[in-house]
PDB file of N, CA, C and O in Angstrom:
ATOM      1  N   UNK A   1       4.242   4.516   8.791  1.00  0.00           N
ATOM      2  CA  UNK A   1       4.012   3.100   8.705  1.00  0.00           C
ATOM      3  C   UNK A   1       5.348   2.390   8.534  1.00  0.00           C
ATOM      4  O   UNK A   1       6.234   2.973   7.909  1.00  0.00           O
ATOM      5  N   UNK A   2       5.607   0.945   9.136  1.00  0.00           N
ATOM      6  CA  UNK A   2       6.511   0.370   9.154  1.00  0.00           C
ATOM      7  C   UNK A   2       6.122  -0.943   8.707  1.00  0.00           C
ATOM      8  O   UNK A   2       5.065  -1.453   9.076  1.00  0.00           O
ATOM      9  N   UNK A   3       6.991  -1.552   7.871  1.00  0.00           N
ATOM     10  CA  UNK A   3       7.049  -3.210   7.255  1.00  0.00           C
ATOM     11  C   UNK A   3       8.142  -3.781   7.932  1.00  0.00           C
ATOM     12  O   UNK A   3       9.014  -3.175   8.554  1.00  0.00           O
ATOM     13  N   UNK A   4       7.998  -5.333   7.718  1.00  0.00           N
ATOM     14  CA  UNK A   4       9.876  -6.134   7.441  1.00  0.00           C
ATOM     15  C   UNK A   4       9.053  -7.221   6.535  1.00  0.00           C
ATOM     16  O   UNK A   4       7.920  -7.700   6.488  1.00  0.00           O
ATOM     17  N   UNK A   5      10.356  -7.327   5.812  1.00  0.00           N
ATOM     18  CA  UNK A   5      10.665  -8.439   4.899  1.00  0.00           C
ATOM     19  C   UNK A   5      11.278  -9.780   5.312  1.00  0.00           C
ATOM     20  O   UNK A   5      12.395 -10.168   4.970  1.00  0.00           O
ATOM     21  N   UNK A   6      10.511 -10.364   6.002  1.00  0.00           N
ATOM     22  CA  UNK A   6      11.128 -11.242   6.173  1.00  0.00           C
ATOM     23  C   UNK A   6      11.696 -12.572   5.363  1.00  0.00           C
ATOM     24  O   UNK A   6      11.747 -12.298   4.164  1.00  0.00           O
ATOM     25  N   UNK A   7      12.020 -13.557   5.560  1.00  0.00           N
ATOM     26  CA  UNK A   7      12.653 -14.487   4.388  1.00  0.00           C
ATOM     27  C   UNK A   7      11.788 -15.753   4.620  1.00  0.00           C
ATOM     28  O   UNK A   7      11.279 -16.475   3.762  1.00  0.00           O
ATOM     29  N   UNK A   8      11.734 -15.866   6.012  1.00  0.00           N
ATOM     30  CA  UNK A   8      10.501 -16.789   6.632  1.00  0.00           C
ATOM     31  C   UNK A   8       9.355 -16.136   7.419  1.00  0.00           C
ATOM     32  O   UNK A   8       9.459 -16.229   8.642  1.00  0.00           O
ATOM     33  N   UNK A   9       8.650 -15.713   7.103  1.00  0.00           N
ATOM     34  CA  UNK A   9       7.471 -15.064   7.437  1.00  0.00           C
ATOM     35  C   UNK A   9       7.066 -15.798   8.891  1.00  0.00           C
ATOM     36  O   UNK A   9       6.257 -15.173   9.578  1.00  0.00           O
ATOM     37  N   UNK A  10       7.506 -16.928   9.355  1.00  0.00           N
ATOM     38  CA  UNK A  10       6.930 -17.517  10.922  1.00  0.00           C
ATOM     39  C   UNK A  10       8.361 -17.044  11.338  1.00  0.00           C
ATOM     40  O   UNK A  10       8.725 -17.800  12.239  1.00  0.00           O
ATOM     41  N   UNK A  11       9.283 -16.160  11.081  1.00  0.00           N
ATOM     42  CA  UNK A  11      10.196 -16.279  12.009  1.00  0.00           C
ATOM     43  C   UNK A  11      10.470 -14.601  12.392  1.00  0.00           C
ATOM     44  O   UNK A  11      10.467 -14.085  13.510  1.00  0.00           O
ATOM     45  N   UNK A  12      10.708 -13.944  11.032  1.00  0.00           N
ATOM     46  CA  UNK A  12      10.401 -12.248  10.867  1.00  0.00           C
ATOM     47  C   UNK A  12      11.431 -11.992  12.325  1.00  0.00           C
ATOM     48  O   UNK A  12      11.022 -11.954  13.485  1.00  0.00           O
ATOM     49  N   UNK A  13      12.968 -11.827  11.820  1.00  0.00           N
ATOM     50  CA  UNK A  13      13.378 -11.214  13.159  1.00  0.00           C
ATOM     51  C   UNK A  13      14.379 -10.082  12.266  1.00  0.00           C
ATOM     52  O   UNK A  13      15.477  -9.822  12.756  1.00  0.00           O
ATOM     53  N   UNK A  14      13.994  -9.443  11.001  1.00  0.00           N
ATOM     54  CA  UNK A  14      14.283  -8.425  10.339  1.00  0.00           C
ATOM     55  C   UNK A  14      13.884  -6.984  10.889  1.00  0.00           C
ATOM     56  O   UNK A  14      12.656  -6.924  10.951  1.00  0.00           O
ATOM     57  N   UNK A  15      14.337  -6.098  11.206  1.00  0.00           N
ATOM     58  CA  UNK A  15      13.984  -4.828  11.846  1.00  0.00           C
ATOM     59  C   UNK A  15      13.167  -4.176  10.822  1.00  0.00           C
ATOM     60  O   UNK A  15      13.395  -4.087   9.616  1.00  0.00           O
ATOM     61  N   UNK A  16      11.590  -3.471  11.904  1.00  0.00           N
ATOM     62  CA  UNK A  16      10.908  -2.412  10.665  1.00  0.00           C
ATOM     63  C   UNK A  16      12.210  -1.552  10.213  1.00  0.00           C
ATOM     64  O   UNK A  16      13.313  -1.113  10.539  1.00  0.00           O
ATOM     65  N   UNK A  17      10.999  -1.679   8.989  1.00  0.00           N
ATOM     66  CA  UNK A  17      11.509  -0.363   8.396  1.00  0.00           C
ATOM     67  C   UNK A  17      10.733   0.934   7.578  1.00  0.00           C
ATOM     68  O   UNK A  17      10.190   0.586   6.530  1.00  0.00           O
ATOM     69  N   UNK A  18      10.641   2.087   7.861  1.00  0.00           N
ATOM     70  CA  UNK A  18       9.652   2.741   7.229  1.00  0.00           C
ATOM     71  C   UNK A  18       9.170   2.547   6.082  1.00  0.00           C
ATOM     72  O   UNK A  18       9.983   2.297   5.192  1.00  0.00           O
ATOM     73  N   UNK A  19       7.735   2.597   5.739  1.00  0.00           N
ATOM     74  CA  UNK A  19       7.362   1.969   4.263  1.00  0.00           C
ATOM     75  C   UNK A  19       7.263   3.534   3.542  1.00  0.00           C
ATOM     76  O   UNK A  19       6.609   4.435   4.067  1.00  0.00           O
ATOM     77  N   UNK A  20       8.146   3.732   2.038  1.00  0.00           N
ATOM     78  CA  UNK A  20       8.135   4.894   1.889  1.00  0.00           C
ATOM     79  C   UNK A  20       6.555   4.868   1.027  1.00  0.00           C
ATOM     80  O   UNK A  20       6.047   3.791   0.712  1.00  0.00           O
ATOM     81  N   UNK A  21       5.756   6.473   0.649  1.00  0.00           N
ATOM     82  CA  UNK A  21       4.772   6.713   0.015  1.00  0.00           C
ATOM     83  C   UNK A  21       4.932   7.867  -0.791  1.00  0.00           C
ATOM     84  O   UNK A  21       5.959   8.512  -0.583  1.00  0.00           O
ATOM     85  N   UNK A  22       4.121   8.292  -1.699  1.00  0.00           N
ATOM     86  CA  UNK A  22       3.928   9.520  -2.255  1.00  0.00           C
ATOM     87  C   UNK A  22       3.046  10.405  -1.672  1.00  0.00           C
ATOM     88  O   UNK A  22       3.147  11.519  -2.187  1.00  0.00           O
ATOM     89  N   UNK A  23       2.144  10.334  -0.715  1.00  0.00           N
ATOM     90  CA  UNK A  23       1.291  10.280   0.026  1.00  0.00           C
ATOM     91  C   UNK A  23       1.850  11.365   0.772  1.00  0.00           C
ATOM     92  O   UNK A  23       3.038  11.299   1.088  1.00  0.00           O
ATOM     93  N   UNK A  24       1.201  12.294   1.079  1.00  0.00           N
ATOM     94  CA  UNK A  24       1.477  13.616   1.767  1.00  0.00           C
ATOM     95  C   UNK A  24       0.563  14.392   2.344  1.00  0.00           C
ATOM     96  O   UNK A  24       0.356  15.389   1.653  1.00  0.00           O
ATOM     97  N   UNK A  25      -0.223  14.348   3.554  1.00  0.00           N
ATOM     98  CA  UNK A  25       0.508  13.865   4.667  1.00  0.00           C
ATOM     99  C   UNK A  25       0.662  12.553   4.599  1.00  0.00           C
ATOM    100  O   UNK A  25       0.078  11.812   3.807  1.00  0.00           O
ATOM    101  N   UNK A  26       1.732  12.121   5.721  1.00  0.00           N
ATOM    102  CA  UNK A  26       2.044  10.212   5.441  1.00  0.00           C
ATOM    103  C   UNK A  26       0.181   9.622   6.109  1.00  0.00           C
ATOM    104  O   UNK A  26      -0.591   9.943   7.013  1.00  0.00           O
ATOM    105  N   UNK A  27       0.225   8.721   5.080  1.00  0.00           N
ATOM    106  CA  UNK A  27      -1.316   7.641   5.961  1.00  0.00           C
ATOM    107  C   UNK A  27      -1.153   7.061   6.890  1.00  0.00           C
ATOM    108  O   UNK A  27      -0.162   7.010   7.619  1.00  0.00           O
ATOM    109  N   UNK A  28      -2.304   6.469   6.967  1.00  0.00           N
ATOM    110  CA  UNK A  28      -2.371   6.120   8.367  1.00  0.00           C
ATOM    111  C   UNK A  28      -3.541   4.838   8.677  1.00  0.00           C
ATOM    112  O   UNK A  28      -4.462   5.383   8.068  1.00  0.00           O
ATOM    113  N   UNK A  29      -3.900   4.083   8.970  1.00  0.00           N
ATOM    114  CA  UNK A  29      -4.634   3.036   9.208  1.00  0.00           C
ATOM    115  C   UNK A  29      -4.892   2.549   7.941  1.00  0.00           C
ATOM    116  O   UNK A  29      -5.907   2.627   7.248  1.00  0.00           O
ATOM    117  N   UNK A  30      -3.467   1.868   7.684  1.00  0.00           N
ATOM    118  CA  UNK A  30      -4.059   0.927   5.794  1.00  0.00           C
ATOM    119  C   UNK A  30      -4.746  -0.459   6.349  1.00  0.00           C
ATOM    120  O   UNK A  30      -4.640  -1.049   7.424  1.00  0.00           O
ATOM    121  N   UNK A  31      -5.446  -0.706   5.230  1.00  0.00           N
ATOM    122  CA  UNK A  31      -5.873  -1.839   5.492  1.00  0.00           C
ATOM    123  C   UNK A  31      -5.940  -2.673   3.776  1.00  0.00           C
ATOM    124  O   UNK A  31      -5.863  -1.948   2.785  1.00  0.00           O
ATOM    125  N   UNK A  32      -6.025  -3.573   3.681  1.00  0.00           N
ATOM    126  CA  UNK A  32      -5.786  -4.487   2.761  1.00  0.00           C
ATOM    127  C   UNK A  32      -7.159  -4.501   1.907  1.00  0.00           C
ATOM    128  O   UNK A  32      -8.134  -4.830   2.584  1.00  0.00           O
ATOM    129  N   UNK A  33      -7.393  -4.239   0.699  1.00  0.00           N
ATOM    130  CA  UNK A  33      -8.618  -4.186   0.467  1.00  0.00           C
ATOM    131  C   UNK A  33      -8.703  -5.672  -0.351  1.00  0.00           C
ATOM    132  O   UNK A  33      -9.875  -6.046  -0.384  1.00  0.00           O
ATOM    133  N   UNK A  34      -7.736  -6.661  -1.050  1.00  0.00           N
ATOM    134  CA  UNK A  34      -7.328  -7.618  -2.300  1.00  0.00           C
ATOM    135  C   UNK A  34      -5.914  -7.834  -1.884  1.00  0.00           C
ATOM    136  O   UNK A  34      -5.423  -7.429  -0.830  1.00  0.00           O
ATOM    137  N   UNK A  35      -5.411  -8.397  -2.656  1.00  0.00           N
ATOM    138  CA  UNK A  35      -3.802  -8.957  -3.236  1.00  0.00           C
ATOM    139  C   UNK A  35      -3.600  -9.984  -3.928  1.00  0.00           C
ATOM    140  O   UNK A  35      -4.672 -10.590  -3.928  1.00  0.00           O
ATOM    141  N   UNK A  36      -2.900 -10.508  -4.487  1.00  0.00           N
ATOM    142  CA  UNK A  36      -2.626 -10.929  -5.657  1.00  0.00           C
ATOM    143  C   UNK A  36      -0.785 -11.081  -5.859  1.00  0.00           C
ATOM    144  O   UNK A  36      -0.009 -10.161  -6.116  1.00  0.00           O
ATOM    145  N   UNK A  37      -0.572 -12.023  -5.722  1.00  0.00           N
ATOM    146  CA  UNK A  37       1.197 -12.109  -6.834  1.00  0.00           C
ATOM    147  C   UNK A  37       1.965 -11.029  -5.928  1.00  0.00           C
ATOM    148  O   UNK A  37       2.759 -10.239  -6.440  1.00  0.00           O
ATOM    149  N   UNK A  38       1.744 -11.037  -4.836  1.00  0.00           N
ATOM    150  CA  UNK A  38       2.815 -10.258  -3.982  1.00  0.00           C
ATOM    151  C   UNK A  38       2.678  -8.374  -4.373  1.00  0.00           C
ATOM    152  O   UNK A  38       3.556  -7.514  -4.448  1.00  0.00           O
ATOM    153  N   UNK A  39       1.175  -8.300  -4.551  1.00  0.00           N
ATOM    154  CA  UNK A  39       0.714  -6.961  -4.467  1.00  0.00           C
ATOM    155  C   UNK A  39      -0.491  -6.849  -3.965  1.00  0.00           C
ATOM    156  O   UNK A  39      -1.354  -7.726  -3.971  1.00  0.00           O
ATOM    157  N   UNK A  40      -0.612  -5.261  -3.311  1.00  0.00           N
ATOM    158  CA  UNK A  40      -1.678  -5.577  -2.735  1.00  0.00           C
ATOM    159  C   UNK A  40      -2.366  -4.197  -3.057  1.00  0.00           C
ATOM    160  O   UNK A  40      -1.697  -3.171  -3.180  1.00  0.00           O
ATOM    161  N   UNK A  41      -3.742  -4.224  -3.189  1.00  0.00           N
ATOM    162  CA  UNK A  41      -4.946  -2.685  -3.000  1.00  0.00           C
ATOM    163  C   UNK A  41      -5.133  -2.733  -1.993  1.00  0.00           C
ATOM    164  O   UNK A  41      -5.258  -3.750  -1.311  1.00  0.00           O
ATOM    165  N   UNK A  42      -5.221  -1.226  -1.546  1.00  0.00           N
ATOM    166  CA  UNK A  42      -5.214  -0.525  -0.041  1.00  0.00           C
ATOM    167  C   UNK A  42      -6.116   0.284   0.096  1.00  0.00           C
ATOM    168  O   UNK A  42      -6.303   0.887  -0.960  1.00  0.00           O
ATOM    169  N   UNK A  43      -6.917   0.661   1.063  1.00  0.00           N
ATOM    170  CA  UNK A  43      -7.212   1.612   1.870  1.00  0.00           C
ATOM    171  C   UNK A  43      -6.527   2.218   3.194  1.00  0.00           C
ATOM    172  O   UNK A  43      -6.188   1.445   4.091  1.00  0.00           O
ATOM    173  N   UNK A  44      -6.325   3.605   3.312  1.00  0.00           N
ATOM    174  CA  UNK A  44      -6.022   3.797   3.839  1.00  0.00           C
ATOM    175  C   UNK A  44      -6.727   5.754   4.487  1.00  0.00           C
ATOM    176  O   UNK A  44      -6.953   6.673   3.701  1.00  0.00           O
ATOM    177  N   UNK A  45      -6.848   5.811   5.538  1.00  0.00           N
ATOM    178  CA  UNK A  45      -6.667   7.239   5.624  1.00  0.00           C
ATOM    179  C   UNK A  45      -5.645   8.684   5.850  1.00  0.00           C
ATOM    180  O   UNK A  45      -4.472   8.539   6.193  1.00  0.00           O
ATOM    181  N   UNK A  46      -6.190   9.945   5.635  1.00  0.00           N
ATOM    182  CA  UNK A  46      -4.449  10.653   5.385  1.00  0.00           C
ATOM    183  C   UNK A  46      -5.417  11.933   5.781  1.00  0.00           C
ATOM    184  O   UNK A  46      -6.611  11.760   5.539  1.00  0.00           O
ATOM    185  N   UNK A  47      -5.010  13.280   6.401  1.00  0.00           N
ATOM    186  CA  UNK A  47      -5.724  14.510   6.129  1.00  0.00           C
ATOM    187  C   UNK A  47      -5.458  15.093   4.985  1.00  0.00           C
ATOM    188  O   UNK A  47      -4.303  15.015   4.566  1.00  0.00           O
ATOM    189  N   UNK A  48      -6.337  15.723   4.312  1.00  0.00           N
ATOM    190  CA  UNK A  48      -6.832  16.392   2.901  1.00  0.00           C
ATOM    191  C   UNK A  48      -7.663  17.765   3.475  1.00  0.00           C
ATOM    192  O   UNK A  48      -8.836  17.713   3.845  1.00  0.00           O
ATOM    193  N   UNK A  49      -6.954  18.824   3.479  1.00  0.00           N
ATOM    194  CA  UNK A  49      -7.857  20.037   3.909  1.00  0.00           C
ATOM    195  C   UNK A  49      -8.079  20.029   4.943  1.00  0.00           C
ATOM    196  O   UNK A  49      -7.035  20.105   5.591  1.00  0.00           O
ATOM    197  N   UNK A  50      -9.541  19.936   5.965  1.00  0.00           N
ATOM    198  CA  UNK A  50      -8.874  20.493   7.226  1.00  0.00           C
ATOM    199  C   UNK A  50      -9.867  18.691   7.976  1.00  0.00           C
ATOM    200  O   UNK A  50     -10.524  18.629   9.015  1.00  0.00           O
ATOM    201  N   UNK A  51      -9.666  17.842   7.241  1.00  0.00           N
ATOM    202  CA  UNK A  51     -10.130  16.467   7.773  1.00  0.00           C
ATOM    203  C   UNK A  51     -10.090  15.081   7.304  1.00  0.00           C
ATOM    204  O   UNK A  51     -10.286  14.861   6.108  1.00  0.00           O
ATOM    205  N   UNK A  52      -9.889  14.257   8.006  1.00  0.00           N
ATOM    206  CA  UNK A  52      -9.699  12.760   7.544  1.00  0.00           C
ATOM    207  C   UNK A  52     -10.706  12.412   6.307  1.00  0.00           C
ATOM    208  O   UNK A  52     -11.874  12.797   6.259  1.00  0.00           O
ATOM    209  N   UNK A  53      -9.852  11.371   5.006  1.00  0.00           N
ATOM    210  CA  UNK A  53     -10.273  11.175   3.824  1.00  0.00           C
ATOM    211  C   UNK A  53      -9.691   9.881   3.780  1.00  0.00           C
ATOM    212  O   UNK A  53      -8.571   9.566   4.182  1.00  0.00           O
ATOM    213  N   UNK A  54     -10.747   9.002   3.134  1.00  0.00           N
ATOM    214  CA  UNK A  54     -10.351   8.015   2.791  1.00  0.00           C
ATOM    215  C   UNK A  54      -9.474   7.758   1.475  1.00  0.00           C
ATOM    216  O   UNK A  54      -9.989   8.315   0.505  1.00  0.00           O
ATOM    217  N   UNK A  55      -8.480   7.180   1.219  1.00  0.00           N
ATOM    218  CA  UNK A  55      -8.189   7.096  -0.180  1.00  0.00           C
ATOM    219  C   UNK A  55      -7.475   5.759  -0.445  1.00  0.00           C
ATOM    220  O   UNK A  55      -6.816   5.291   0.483  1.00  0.00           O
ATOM    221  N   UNK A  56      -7.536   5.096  -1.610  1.00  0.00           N
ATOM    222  CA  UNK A  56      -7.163   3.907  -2.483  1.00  0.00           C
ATOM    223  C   UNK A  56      -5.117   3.870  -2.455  1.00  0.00           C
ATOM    224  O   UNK A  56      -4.304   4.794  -2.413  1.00  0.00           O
ATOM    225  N   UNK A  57      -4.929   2.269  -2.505  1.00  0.00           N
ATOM    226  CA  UNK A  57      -3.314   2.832  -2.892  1.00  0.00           C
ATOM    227  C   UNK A  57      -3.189   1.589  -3.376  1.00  0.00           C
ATOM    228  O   UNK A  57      -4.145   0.827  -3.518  1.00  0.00           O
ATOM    229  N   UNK A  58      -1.598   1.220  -3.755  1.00  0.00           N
ATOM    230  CA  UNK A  58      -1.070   0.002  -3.992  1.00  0.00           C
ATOM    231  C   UNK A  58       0.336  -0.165  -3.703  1.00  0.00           C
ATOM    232  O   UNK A  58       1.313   0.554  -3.912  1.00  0.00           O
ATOM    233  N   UNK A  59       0.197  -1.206  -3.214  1.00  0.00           N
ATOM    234  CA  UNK A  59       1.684  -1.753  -2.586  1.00  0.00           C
ATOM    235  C   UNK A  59       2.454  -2.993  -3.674  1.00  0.00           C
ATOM    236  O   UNK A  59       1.771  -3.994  -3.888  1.00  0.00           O
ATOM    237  N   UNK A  60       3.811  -2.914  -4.319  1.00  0.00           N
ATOM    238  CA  UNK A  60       4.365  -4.071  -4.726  1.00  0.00           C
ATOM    239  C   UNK A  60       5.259  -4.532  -4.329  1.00  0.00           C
ATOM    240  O   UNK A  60       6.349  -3.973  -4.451  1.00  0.00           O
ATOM    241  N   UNK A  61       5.134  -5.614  -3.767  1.00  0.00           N
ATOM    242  CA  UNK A  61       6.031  -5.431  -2.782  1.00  0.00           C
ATOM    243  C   UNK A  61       7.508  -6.768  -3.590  1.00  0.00           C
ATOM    244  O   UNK A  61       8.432  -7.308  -2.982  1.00  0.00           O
ATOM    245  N   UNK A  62       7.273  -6.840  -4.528  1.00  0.00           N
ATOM    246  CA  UNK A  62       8.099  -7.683  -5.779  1.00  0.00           C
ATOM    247  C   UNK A  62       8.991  -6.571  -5.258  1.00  0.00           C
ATOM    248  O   UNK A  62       9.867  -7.046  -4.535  1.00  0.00           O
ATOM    249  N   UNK A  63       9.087  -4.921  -5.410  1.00  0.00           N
ATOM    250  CA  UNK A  63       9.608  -3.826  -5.872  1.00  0.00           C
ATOM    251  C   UNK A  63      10.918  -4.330  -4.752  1.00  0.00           C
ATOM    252  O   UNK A  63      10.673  -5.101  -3.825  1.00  0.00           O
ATOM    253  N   UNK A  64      12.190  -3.819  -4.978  1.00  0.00           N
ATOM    254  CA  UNK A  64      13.242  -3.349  -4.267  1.00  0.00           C
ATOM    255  C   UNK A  64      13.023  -2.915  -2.739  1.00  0.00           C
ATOM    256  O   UNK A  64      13.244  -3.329  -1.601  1.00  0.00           O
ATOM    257  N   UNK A  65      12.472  -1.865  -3.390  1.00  0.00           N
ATOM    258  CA  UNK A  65      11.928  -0.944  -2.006  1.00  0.00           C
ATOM    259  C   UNK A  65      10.749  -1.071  -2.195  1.00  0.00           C
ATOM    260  O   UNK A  65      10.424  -0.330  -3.122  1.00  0.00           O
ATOM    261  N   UNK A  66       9.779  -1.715  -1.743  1.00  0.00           N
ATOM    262  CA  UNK A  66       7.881  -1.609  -2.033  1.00  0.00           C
ATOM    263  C   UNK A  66       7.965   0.098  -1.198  1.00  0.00           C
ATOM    264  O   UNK A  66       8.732   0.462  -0.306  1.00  0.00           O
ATOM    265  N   UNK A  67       6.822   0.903  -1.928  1.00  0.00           N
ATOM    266  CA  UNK A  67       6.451   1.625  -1.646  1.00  0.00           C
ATOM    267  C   UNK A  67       4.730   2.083  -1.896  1.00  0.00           C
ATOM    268  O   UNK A  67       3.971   1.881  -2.844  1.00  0.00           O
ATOM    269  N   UNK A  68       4.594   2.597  -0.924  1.00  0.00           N
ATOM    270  CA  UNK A  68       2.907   2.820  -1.190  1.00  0.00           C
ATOM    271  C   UNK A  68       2.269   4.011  -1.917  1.00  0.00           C
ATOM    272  O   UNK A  68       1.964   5.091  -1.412  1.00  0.00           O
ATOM    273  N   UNK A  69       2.124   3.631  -3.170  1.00  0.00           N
ATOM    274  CA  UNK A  69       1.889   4.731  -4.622  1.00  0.00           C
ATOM    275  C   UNK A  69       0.169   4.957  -4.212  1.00  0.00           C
ATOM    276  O   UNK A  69      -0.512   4.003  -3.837  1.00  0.00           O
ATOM    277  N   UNK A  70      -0.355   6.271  -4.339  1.00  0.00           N
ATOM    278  CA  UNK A  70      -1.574   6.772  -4.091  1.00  0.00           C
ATOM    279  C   UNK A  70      -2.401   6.687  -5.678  1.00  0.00           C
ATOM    280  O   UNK A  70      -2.139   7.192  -6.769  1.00  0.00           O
ATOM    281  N   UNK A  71      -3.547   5.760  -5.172  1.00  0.00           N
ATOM    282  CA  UNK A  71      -4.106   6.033  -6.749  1.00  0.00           C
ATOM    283  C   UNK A  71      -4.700   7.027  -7.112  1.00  0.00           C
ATOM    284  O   UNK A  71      -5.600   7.526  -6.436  1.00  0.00           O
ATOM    285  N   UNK A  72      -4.266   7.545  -8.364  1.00  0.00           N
ATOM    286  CA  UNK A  72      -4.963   9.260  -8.142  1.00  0.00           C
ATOM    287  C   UNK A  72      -5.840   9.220  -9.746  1.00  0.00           C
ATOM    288  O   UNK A  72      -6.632  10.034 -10.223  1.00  0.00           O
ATOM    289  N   UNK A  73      -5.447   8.254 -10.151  1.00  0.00           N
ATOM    290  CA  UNK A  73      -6.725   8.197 -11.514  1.00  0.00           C
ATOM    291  C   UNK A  73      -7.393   7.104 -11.469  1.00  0.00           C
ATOM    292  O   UNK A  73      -7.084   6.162 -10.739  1.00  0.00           O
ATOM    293  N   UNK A  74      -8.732   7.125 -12.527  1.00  0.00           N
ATOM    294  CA  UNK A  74      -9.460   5.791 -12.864  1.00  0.00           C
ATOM    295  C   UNK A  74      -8.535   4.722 -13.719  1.00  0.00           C
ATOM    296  O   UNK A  74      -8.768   3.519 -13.595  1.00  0.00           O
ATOM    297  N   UNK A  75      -7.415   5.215 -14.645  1.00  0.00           N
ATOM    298  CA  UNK A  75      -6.626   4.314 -15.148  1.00  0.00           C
ATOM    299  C   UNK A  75      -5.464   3.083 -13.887  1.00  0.00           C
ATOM    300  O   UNK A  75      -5.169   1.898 -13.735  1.00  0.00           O
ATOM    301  N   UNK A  76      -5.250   4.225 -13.390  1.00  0.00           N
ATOM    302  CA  UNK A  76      -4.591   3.306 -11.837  1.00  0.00           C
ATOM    303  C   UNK A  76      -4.941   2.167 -11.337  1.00  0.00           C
ATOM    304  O   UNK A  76      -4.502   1.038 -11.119  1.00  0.00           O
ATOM    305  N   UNK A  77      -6.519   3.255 -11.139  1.00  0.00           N
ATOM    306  CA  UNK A  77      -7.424   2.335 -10.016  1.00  0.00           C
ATOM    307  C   UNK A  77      -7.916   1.131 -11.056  1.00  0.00           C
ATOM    308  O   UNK A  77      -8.126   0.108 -10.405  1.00  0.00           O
ATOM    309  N   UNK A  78      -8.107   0.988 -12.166  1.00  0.00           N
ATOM    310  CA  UNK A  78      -8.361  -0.018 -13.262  1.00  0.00           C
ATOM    311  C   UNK A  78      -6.978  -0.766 -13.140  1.00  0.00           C
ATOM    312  O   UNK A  78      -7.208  -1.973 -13.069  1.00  0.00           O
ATOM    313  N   UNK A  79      -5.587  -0.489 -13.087  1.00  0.00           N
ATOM    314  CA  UNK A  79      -4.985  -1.179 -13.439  1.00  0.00           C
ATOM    315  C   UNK A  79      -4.191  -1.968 -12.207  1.00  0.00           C
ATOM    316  O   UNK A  79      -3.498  -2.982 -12.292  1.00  0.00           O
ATOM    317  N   UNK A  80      -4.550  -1.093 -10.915  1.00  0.00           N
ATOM    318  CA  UNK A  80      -4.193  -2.188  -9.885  1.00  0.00           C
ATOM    319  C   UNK A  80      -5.809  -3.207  -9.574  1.00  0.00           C
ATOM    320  O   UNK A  80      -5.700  -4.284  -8.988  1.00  0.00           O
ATOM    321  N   UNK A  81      -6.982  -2.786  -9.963  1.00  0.00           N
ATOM    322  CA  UNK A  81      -7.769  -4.172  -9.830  1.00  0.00           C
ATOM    323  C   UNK A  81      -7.394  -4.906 -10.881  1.00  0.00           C
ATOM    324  O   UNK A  81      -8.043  -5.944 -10.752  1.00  0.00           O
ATOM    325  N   UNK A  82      -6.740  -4.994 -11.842  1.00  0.00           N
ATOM    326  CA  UNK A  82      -7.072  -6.178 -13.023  1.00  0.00           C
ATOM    327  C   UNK A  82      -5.386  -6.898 -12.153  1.00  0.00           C
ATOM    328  O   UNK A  82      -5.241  -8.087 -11.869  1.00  0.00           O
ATOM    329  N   UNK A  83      -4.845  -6.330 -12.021  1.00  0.00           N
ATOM    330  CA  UNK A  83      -3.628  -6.720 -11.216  1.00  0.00           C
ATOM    331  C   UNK A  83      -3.851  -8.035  -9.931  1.00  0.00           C
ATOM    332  O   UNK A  83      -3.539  -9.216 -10.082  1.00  0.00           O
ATOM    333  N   UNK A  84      -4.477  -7.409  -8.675  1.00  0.00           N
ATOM    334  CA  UNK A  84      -5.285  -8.133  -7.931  1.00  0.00           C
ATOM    335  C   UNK A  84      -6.496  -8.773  -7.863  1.00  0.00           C
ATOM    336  O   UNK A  84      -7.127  -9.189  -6.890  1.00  0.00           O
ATOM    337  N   UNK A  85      -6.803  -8.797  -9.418  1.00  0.00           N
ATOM    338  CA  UNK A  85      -7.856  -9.942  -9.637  1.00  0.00           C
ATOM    339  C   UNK A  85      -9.337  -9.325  -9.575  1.00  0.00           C
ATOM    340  O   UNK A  85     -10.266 -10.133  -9.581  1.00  0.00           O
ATOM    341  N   UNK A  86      -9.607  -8.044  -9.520  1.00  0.00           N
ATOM    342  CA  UNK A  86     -11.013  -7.540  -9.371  1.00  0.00           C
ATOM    343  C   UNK A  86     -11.722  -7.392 -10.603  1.00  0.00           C
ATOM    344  O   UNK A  86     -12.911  -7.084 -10.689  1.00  0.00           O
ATOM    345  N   UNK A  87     -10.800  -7.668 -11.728  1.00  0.00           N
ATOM    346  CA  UNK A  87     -11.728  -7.660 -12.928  1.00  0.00           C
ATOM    347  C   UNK A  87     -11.757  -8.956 -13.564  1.00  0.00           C
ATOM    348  O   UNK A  87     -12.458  -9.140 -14.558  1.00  0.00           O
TER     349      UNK A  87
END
């Protein structure tokens, strides 16, 4: 997956750049599930064993480098919805 940062979002003539993850294999069809304050909850899919799995993530993109962190607990997944507004 590739982002840019742009400075004016109607103009975006910043080159992608790979969005890094923890995510192993890399995902693949994210989609936006919320966002909030320049973060966002994700879906996305990735292979897990020998077939496609859906799984949760979060993007901040405040961060330096935004990168796409895999939610792997209920504390996560609690603390990026109260983040993006789901609670």
């Amino acid at each position: 997956m590739y982002f840019a940062q742009p400075g004016d979002v109607a103009v975006a003539e910043e080159p992608l750049v790979p969005l890094p993850s923890d995510c192993n294999p890399p995902p693949r069809r994210l989609r936006v599930l919320n966002r909030a304050r320049q973060c966002w909850l994700v879906t996305y899919f990735r292979m897990e064993t020998d077939r496609e799995k859906m799984f949760y993530g979060f993007i901040d993109w405040k961060d330096d480098v935004p990168n796409l962190r895999e939610i792997r607990t209920v504390e996560a997944m609690n603390q990026a919805c109260a983040t993006v507004g789901f609670y």
